[in-house]
C-alpha positions in Angstrom: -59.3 -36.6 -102.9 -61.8 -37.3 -99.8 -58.8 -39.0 -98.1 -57.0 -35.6 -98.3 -59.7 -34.1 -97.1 -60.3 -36.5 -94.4 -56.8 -35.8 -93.5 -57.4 -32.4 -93.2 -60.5 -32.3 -90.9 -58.4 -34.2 -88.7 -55.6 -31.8 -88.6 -58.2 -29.1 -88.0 -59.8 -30.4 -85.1 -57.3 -31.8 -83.8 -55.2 -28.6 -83.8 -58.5 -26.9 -82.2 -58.3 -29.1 -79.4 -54.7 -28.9 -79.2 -55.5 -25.2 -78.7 -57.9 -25.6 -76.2 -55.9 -28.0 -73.9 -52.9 -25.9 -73.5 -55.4 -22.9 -72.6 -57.0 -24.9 -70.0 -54.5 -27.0 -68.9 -51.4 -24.4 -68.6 -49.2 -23.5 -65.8 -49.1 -19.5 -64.7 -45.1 -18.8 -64.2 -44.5 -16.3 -62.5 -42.6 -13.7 -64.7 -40.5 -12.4 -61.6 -39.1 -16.4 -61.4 -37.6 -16.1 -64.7 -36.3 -11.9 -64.4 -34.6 -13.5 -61.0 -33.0 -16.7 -62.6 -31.4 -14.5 -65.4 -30.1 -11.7 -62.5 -28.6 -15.1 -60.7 -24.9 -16.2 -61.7 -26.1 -19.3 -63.1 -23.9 -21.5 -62.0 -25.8 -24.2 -59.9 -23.6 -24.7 -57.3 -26.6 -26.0 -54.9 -24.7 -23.6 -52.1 -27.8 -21.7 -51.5 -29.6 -25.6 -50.7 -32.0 -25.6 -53.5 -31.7 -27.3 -56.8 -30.1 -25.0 -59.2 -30.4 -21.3 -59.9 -33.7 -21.8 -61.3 -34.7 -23.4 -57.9 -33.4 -20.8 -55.9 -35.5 -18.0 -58.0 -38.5 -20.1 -57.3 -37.6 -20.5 -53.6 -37.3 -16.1 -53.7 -40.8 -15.3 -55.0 -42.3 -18.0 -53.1 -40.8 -16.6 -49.5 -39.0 -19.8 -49.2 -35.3 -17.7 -49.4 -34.1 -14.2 -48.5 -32.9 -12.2 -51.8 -29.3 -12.7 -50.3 -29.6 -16.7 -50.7 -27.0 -16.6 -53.5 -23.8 -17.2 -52.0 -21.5 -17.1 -55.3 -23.9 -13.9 -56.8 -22.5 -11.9 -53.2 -23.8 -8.5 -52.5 -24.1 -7.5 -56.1 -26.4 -10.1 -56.9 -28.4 -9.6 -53.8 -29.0 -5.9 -54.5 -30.6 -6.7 -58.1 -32.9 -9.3 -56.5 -34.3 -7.5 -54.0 -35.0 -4.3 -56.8 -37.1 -7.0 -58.1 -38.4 -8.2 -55.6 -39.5 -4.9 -54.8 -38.0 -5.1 -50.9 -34.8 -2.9 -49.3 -31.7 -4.7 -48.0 -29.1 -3.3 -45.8 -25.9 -4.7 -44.1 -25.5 -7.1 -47.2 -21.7 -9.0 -47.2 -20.7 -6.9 -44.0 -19.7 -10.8 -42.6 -19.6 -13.2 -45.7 -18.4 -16.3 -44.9 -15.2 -18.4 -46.3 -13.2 -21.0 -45.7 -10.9 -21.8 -42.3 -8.2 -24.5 -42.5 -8.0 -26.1 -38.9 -4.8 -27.6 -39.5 -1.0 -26.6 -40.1 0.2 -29.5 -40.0 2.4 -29.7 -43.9 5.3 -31.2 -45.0 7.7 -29.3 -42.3 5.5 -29.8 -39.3 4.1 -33.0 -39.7 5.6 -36.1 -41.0 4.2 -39.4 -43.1 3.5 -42.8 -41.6 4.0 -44.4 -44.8 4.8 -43.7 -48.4 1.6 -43.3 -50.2 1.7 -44.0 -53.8 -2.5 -44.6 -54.7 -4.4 -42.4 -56.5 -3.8 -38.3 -55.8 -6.9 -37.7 -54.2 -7.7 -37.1 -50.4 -11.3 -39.1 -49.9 -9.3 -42.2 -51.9 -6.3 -41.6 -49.7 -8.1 -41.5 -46.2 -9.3 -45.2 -46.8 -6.3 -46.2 -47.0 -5.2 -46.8 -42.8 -6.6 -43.4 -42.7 -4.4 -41.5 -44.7 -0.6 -41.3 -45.1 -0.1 -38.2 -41.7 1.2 -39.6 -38.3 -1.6 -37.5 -37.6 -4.9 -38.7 -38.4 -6.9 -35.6 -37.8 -3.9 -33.5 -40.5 -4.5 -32.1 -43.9 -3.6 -35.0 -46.6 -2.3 -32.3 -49.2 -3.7 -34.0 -52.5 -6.1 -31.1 -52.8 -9.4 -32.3 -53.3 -10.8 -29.2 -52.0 -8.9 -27.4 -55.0 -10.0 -29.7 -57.1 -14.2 -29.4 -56.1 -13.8 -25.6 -56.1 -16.1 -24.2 -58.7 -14.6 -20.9 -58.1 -10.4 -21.5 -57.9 -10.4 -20.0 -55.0 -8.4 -23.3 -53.3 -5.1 -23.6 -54.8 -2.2 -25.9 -52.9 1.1 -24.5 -51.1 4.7 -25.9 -50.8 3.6 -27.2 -47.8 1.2 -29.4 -49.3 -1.6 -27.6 -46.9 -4.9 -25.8 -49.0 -4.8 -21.6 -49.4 -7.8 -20.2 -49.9 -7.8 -16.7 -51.9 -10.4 -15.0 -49.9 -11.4 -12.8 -52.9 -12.6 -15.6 -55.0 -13.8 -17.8 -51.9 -17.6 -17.3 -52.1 -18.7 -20.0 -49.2 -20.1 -22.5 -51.1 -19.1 -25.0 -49.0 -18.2 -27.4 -51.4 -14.8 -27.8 -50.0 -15.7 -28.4 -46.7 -18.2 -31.2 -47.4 -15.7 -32.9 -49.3 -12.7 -32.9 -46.8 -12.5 -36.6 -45.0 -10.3 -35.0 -42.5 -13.0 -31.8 -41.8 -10.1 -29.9 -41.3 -12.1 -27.1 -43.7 -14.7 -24.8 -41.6 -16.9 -21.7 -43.0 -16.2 -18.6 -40.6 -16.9 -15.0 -41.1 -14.1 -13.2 -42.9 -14.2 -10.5 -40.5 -12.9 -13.2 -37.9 -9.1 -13.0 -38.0 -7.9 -15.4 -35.1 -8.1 -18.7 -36.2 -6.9 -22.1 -34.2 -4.7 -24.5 -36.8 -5.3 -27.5 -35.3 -8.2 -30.2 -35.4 -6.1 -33.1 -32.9 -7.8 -34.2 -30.1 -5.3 -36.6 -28.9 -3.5 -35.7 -25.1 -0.4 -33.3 -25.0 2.2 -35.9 -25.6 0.6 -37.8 -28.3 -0.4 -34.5 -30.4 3.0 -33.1 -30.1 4.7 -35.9 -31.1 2.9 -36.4 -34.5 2.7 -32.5 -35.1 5.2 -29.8 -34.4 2.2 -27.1 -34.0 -0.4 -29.3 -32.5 -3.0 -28.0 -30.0 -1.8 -29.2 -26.4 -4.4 -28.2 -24.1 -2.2 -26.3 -22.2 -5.0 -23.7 -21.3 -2.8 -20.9 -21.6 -4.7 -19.1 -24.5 -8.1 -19.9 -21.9 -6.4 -18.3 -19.1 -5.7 -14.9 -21.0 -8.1 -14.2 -23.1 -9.8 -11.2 -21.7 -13.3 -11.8 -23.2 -13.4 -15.7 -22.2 -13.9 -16.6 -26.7 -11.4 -19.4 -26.7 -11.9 -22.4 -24.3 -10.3 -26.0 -24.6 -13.6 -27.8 -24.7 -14.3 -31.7 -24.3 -15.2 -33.4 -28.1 -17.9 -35.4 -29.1 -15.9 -38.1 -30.4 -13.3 -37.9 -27.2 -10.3 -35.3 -26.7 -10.6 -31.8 -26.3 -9.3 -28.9 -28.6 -9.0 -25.2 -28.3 -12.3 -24.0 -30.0 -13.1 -20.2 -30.0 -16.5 -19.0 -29.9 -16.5 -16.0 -32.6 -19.4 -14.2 -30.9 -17.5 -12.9 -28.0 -13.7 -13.1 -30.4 -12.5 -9.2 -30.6 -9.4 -10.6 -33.1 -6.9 -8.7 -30.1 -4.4 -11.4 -30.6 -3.4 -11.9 -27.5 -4.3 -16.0 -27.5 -1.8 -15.8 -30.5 1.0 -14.4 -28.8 0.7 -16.4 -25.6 0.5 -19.9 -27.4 3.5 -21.7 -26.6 3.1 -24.1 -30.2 2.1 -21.4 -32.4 -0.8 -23.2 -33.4 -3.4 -20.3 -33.1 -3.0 -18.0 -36.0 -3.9 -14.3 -36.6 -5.0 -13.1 -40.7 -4.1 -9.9 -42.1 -3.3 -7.9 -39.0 -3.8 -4.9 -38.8 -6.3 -4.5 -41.8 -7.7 -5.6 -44.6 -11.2 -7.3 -43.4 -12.4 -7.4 -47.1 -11.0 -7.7 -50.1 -11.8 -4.0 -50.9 -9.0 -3.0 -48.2 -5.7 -4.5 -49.1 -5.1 -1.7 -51.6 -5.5 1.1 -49.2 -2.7 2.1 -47.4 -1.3 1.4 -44.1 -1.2 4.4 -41.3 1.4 4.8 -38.9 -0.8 4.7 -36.1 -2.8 1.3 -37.1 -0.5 -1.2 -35.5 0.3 1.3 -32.7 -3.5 1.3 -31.8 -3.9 -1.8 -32.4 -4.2 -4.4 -29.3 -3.0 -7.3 -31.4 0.2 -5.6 -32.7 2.6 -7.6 -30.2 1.1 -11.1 -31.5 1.4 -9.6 -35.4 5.2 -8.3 -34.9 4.6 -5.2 -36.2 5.5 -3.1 -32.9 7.7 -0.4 -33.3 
């Protein structure tokens, strides 16, 4: 009997200062951290740079990340954060960003050094003399980039080349961080004109591995009427068409004047979001527009 009750005075105090502790020693959260982390898609994808969703909800109330951090979560998301946050937004998703391929060089335009018969992946297949494409700057076509897309927004053509559904594509950047070749690039989908091409190798040499390859030729320098595309020296040597998005109107004309087709123009004459490929088509769009010619839809 005194054991029990020895046992019991135990309990009791040490439940007391159990009690005590966690009222002295406990950690405030913020109740906005946890409303935010439940608005938030909660799928970790790190694309906003902080650890998680959880992270990101911290980073929000902390003013370490704008209510429109969330990449995946879009404009919907956004809207629903900043109502808690208690703050107005405007001009959300006007420009969200997506994925580029700088390359179009597949199975019909460019050809295989060798027959590559490793494992089906592009990282494992790039350490192998580089990868399998007379080019060595080209697309490898084992879709990696499908493969690391939390979103299945990559899928992989005929042509062995990545196509990205812009609907699904929420800029997490995963793809592009996984590419060996960095052929993969985050533009603004309201960008339409887009170069295919990542070789920096001389004329000759470009053309020769790739039917569509970039060869400096200027011309697409020469005509552009707002000076956005230049053929600019790289880092790593070589030069490449680059166009600087800032000053690009998307008229089309550098499309139309490049003698390889490698510079390409999206969705002409509409259809800058997702929102606008159900609505119909007027007569007048492509006769207004400047970049009809280099879209073929002149009448």
């Amino acid at each position: 009997m005194p054991a029990v009750l020895s046992l019991a005075a135990l309990g009791l105090v040490l439940g007391v200062l159990l009690a005590v502790a966690s009222q002295k020693l406990r950690v405030e959260v913020n109740q906005k951290i946890g409303s935010i982390t439940e608005v938030l898609p909660g799928a970790n994808c790190g694309a906003c740079g902080f650890p998680g969703c959880s992270g990101l909800a911290e980073a929000i109330v902390n003013g370490e990340a704008s209510v429109d951090a969330c990449v995946p979560g879009k404009e919907a998301v956004a809207k629903k954060v900043a109502e808690l946050m208690g703050v107005e937004v405007t001009n959300l998703g006007n420009d969200r960003k997506v994925a580029q391929l700088r390359c179009n060089g597949g199975l019909d335009n460019c050809t295989d050094r060798f027959i590559y018969e490793g494992i089906q992946d592009c990282k494992a297949a790039a350490n192998i003399f580089n990868g399998q494409k007379s080019c060595e700057f080209a697309c490898l076509g084992f879709g990696t980039c499908a493969n690391v897309c939390p979103f299945n927004a990559i899928t992989m053509g005929e042509n062995n080349l990545p196509i990205v559904d812009y609907d699904k594509c929420t800029g997490c950047k995963k793809c592009v961080d996984n590419c060996p070749k960095h052929v993969l690039e985050l533009v603004g989908i309201s960008h339409k004109v887009h170069v295919r091409c990542s070789s920096t190798e001389k004329a000759k040499d470009a053309r020769s591995k790739c039917k569509v390859a970039c060869i400096k030729c200027k011309i697409c320098e020469r005509n552009c009427p707002t000076e956005a595309i230049k053929v600019l020296p790289m880092e790593k040597g070589g030069s490449l068409a680059v166009i600087d998005y800032d000053k690009c109107t998307n008229c089309g004309i550098c499309v139309e004047k490049c003698p390889n087709k490698t510079i390409h123009l999206l969705d002409c004459p509409i259809a800058l979001e997702p929102s606008m490929k159900d609505k119909p088509v007027e007569e007048k769009s492509c006769a207004t527009c400047p970049a009809a010619v280099a879209c073929g839809k002149t009448k």
